[in-house]
MARVEX-385017 format. One record per residue (C-alpha): residue in three letters; x, y, z; residue number from 1. Coordinates in steps of 0.05 Angstrom, whole numbers, plus 32768, in hexadecimal, padded with zeros to 4 digits. Each point is the difference from the previous one (the first is absolute). Layout:
BEGIN
> voza,xx,yy,zz,dovex
> ALA,X,Y,Z,NUM
...
// end
This chain:
BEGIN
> voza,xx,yy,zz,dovex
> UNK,872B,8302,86CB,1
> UNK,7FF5,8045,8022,2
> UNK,8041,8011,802E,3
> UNK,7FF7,801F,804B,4
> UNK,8045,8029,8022,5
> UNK,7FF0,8009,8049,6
> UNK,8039,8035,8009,7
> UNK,8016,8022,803D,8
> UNK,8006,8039,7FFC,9
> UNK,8022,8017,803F,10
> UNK,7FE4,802F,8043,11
> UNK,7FF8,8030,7FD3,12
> UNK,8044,8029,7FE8,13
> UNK,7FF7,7FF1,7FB7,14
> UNK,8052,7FF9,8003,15
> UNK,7FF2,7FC5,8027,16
> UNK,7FE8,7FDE,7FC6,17
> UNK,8037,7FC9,7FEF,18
> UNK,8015,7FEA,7FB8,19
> UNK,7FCC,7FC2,7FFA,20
> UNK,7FD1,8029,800A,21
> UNK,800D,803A,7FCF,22
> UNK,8009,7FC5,7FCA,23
> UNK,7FBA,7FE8,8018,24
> UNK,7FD7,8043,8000,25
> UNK,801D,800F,7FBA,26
> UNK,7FE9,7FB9,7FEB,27
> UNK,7FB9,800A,8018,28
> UNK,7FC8,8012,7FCF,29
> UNK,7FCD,800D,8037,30
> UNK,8009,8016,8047,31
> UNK,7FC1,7FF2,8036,32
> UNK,7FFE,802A,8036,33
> UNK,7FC6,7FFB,803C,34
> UNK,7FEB,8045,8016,35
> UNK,7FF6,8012,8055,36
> UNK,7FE0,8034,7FEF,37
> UNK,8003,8049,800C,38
> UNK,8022,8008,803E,39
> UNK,8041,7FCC,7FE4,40
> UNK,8000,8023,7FBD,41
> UNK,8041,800A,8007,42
> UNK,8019,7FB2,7FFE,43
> UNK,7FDE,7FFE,7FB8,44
> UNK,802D,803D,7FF2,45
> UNK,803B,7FE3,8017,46
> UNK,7FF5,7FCF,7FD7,47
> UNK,7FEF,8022,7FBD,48
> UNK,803E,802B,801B,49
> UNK,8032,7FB8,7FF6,50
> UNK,7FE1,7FEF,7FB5,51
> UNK,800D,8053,7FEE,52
> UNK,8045,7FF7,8015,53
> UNK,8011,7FBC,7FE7,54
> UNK,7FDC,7FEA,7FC4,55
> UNK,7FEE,8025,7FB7,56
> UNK,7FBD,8026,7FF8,57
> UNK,7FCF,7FDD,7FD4,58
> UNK,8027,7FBA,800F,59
> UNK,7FC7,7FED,8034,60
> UNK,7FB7,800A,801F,61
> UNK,7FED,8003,8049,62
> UNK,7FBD,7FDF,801A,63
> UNK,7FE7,8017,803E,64
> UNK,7FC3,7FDE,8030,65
> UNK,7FEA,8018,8040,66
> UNK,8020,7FD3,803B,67
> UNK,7FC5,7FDD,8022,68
> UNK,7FFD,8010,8045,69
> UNK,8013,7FD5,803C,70
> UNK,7FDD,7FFA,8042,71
> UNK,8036,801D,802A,72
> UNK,7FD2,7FF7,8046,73
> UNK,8004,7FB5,7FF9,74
> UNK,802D,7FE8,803B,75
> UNK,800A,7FBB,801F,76
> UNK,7FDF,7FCB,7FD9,77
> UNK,7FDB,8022,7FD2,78
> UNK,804D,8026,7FEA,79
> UNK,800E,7FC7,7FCE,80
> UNK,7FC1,7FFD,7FE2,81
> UNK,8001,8047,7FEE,82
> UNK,8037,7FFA,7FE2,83
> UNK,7FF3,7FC6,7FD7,84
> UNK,7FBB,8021,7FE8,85
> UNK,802E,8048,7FEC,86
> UNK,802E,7FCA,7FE0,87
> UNK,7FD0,7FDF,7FD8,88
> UNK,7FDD,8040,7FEF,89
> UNK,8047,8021,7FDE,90
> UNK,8008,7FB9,7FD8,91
> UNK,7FBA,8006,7FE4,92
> UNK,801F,8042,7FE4,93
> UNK,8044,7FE8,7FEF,94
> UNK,7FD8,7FC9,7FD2,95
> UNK,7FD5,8036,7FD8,96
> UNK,803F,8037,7FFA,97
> UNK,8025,7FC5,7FE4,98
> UNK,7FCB,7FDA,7FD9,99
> UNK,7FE8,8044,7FD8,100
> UNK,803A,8034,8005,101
> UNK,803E,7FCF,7FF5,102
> UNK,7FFC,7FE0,7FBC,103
> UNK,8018,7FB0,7FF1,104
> UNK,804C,8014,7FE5,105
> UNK,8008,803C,8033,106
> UNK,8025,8014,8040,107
> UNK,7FDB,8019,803A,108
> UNK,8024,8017,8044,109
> UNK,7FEC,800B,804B,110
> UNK,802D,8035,801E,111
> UNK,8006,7FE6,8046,112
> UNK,801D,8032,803D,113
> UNK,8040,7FE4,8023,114
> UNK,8005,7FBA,7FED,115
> UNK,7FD2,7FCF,7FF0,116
> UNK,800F,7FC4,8025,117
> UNK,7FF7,8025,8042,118
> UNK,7FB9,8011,8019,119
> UNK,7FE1,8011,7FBF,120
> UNK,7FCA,7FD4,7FD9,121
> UNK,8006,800B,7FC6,122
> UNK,8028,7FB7,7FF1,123
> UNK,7FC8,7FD8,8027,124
> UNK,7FCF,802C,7FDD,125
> UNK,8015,7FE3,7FB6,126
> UNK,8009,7FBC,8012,127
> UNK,7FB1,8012,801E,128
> UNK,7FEA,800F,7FB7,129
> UNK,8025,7FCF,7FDD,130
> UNK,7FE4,7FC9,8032,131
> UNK,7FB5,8013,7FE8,132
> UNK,8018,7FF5,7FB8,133
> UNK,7FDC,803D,7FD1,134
> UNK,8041,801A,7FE9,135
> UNK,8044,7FE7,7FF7,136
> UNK,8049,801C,8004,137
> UNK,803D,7FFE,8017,138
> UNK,802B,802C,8031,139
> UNK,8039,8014,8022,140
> UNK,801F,8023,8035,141
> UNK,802B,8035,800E,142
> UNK,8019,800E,803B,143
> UNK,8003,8045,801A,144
> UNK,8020,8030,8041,145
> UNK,7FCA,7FF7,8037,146
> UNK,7FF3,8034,8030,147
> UNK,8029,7FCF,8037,148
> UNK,8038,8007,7FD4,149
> UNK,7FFD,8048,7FF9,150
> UNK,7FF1,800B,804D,151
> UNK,8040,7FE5,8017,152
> UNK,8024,801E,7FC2,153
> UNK,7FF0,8049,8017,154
> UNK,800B,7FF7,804A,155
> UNK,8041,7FE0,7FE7,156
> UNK,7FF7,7FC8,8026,157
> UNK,7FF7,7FAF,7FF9,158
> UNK,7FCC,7FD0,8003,159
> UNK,801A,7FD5,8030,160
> UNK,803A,7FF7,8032,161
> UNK,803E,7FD6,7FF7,162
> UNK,7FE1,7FB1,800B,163
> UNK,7FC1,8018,8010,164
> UNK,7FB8,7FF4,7FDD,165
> UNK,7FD3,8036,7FE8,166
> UNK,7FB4,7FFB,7FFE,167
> UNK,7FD3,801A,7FD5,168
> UNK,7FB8,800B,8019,169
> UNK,7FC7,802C,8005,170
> UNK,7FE8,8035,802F,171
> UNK,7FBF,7FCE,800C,172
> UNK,802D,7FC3,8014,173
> UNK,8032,8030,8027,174
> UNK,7FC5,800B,8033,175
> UNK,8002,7FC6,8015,176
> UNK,8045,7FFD,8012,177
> UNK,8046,800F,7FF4,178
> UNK,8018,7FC5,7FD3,179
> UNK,8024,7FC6,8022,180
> UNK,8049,7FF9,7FF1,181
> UNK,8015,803C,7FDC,182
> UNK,8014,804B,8016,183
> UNK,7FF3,8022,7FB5,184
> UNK,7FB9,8004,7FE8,185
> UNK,7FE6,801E,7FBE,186
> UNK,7FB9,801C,8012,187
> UNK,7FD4,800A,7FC0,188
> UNK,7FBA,8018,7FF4,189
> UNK,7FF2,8017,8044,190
> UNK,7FCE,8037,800B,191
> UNK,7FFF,8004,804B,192
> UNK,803B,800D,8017,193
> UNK,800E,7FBF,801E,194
> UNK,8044,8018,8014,195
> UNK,7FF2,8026,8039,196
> UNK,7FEC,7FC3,8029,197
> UNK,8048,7FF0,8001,198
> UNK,8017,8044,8019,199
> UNK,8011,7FE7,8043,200
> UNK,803E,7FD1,7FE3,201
> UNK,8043,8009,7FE0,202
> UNK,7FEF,8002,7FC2,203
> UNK,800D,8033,7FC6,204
> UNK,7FD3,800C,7FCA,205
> UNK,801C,8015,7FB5,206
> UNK,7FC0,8020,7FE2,207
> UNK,7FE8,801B,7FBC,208
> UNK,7FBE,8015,7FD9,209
> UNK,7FFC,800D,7FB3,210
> UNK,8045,7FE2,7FF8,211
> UNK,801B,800D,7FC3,212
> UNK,7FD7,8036,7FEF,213
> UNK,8004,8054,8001,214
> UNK,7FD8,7FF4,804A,215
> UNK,8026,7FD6,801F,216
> UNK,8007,8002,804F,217
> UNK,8037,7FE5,8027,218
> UNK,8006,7FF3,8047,219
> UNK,8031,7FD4,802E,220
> UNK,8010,7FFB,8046,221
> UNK,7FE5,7FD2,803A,222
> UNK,7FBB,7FF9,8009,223
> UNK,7FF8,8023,803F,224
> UNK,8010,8046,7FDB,225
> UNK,7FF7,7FF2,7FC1,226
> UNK,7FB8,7FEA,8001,227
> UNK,7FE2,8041,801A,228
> UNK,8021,801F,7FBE,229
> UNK,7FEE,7FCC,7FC9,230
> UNK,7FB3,8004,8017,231
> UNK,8006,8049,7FFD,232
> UNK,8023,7FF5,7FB9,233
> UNK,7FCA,7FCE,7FEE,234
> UNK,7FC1,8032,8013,235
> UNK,801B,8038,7FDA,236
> UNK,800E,7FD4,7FC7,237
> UNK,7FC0,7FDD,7FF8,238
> UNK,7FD4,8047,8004,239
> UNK,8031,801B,7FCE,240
> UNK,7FFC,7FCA,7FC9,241
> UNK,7FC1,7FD3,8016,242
> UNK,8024,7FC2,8005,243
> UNK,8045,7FDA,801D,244
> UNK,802E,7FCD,7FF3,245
> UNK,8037,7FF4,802D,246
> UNK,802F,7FCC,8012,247
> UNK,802D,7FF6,8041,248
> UNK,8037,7FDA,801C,249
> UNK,7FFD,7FED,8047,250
> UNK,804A,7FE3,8021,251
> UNK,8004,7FF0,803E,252
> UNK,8040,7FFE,8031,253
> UNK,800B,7FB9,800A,254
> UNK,801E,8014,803D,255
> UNK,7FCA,8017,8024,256
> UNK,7FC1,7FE4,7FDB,257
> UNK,7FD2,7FD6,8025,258
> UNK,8011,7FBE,7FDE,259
> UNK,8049,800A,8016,260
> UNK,8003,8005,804A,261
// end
């Protein structure tokens, strides 16, 4: 029976690679990786960076495919659908890496960024390929440091207050609305900024892009003045490097927000 690891592998300091996962790589016969391209080049070397430093040459192959690409205009209804039809389109190559490149007694692995559990696809992905029934195999999971995680680690802060909830949501669902019932939200994968519609409350933002990584970017403050410097940050980033990722943390004063007058 061929053998899957989905390993975290952390936001990207190789040293945040825990124990499990070490064990795991070095227990791994072949590694797939899905290639962005030119312009992300650098998250393939990151991760040929974490086998270099943790498991013996000649131990292991790599497998690379090109990523298929998503239709990142869809918006309102047709959002999901786009997604599903990227989705589908990655398990159609998950099947064929895994059918010809992993053979029946071997140990294949999907090196996952952050953590898997938490906005990645790579889990529903699997179960997508083993539901159409050309290939079998088994796998597990390993959990890794996500980029939340790491966030609040370097701003040496918390997630959440004492007795309070904390959300986590997307820049998409934050515009259309702060969430109902909590003061600390965890904003992922949002490319426009949605922050700044919130600039006119008491709310501080803990903000970071390439965390974990020899780019990271780190800004804090309320929103009022910090938002003019994070878009600057953001701009100068994305020309540099042709890409983003960031992650923030919006807390509001429960004092003063507009569910608590």
């Amino acid at each position: 029976m061929r053998k899957i690891h989905v390993i975290g592998i952390g936001a990207g300091d190789p040293d945040q690679l825990t124990l499990q996962a070490v064990r795991a790589l070095r227990s791994t016969d072949v590694f797939f990786v899905l290639d962005k391209g030119e312009v992300k080049s650098d998250l393939t070397r990151l991760r040929r960076d974490m086998l270099d430093a943790h498991v013996p040459p000649g131990t292991y192959r790599v497998v690379e495919a090109r990523d298929p690409e998503r239709d990142r205009s869809a918006g309102g209804s047709a959002y999901s659908p786009a997604v599903g039809d990227w989705r589908s389109a990655r398990a159609g190559i998950y099947e064929r890496l895994i059918t010809e490149e992993l053979g029946a007694d071997e140990t294949g692995a999907f090196l996952v960024w952050g953590d898997p559990a938490l906005y990645d696809s790579t889990l529903g992905i699997l179960e997508e390929v083993l539901r159409k029934g050309a290939v079998t195999f088994v796998y597990d999971v390993i959990p890794g440091i996500s980029s939340v995680s790491a966030l609040v680690a370097r701003h040496r802060t918390g997630l959440n207050r004492v007795a309070r909830p904390v959300q986590i949501t997307t820049g998409r669902r934050l515009t259309e609305g702060f969430p109902e019932g909590v003061d600390d939200v965890v904003v992922m994968l949002d490319a426009h900024q949605t922050f700044r519609q919130y600039a006119d409350q008491d709310i501080d933002i803990y903000w970071g892009a390439y965390i974990g990584t020899p780019d990271e970017i780190l800004a804090s403050g309320p929103i009022a003045e910090a938002a003019p410097r994070i878009e600057r940050l953001r701009a100068e980033a994305r020309e540099r490097k042709g890409w983003i990722m960031d992650t923030y943390l919006l807390r509001r004063n429960p004092e003063h927000g507009p569910d608590h007058t």
